[in-house]
C-alpha positions as semicolon CSV with decimal commas, in nm:
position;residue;x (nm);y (nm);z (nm)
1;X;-0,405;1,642;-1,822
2;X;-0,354;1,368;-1,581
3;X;-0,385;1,009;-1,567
4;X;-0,548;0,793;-1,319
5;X;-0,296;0,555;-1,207
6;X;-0,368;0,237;-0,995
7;X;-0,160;0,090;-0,736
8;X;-0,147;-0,231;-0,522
9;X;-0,059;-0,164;-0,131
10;X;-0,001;-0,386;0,158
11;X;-0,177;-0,285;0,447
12;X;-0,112;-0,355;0,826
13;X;-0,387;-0,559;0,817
14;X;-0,454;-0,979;0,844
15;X;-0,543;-0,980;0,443
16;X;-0,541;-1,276;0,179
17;X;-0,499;-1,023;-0,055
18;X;-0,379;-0,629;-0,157
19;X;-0,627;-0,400;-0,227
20;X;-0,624;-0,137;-0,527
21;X;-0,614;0,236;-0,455
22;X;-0,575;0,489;-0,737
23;X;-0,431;0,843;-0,797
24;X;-0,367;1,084;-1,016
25;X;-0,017;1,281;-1,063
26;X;-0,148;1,591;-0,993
27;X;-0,239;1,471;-0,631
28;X;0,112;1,351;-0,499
29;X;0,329;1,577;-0,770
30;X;0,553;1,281;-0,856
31;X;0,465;0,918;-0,979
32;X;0,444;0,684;-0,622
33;X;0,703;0,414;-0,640
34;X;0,734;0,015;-0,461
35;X;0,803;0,140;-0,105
36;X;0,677;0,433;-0,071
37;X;0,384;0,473;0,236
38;X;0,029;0,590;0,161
39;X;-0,284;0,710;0,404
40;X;-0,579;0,481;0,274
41;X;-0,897;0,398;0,401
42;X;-1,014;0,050;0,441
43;X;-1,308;-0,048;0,618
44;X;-1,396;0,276;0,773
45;X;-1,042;0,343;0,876
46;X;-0,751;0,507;0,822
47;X;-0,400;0,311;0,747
48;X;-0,068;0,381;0,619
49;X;-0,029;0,110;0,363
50;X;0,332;0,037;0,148
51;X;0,282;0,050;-0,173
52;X;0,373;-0,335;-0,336
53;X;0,254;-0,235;-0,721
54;X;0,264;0,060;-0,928
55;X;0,096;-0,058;-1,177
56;X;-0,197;-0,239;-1,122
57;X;-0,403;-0,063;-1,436
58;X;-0,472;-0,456;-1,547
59;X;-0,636;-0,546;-1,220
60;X;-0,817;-0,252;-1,211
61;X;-0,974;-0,319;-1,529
62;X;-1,092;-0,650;-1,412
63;X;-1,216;-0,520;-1,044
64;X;-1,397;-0,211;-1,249
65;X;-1,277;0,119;-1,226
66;X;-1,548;0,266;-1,000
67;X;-1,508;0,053;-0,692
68;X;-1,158;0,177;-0,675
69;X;-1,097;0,446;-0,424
70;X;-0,848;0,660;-0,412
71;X;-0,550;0,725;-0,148
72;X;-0,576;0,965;0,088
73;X;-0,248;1,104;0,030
74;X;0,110;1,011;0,069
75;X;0,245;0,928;0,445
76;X;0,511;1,240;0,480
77;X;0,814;1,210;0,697
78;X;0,840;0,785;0,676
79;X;1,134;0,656;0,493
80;X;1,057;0,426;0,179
81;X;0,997;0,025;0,239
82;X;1,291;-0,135;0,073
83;X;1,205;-0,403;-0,172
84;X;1,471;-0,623;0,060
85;X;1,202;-0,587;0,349
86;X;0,888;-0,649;0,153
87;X;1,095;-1,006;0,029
88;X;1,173;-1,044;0,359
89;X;0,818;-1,007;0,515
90;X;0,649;-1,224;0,273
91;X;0,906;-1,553;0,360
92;X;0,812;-1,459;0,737
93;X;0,458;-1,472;0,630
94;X;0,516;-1,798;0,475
95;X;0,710;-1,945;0,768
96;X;0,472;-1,804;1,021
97;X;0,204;-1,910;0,834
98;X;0,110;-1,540;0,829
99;X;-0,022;-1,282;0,595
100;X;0,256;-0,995;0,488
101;X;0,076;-0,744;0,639
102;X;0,102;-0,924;0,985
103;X;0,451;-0,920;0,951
104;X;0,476;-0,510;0,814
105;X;0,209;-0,440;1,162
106;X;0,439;-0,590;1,406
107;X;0,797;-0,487;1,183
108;X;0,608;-0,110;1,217
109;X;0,403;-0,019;1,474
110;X;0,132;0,231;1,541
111;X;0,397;0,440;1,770
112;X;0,691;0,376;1,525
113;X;0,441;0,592;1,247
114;X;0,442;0,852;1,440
115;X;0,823;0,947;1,503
């Protein structure tokens, strides 16, 4: 049997905040670690997000378990974020006067997904 497991990922998106996706083992074959890129939807759309948390179970409890969707699936073929970079976007953010996920849109592109 496999557990749900609840993550926190920064999205390419101009957000106060990090939104909560789940999955299971079974879906992505290994446990997801800081760094690594997921396809999520968010508002309608699709994004590859970096996951900032891996293990959010304690926010997840307080948002409730059902409004909690879960990833699409894992980005293949992009190299994992560095914790260095994620540091490093989130003291542009706060020099910019920025959100993080400002910073990760411009630092990665829509073209640069795609190579």
């Amino acid at each position: 049997m496999y557990g749900q497991r609840y993550i926190q990922v920064l999205l390419p998106l101009r957000l106060k905040w990090e939104p909560l996706y789940s999955y299971t083992d079974e879906a992505v074959h290994s446990p997801l670690a800081a760094g690594d890129r997921v396809r999520v939807e968010f508002g309608g759309k699709e994004y590859v997000g970096v996951v900032t948390v891996t293990d959010a179970a304690d926010g997840a409890a307080r948002i409730g378990l059902g409004k909690i969707k879960p990833i699409l699936g894992v980005a293949d073929g992009l190299e994992r974020i560095s914790d260095e970079e994620t540091r490093f976007w989130r003291l542009i953010a706060d020099y910019y006067l920025c959100d993080p996920g400002e910073v990760y849109k411009a630092a990665y592109p829509a073209g640069k997904f795609e190579e």
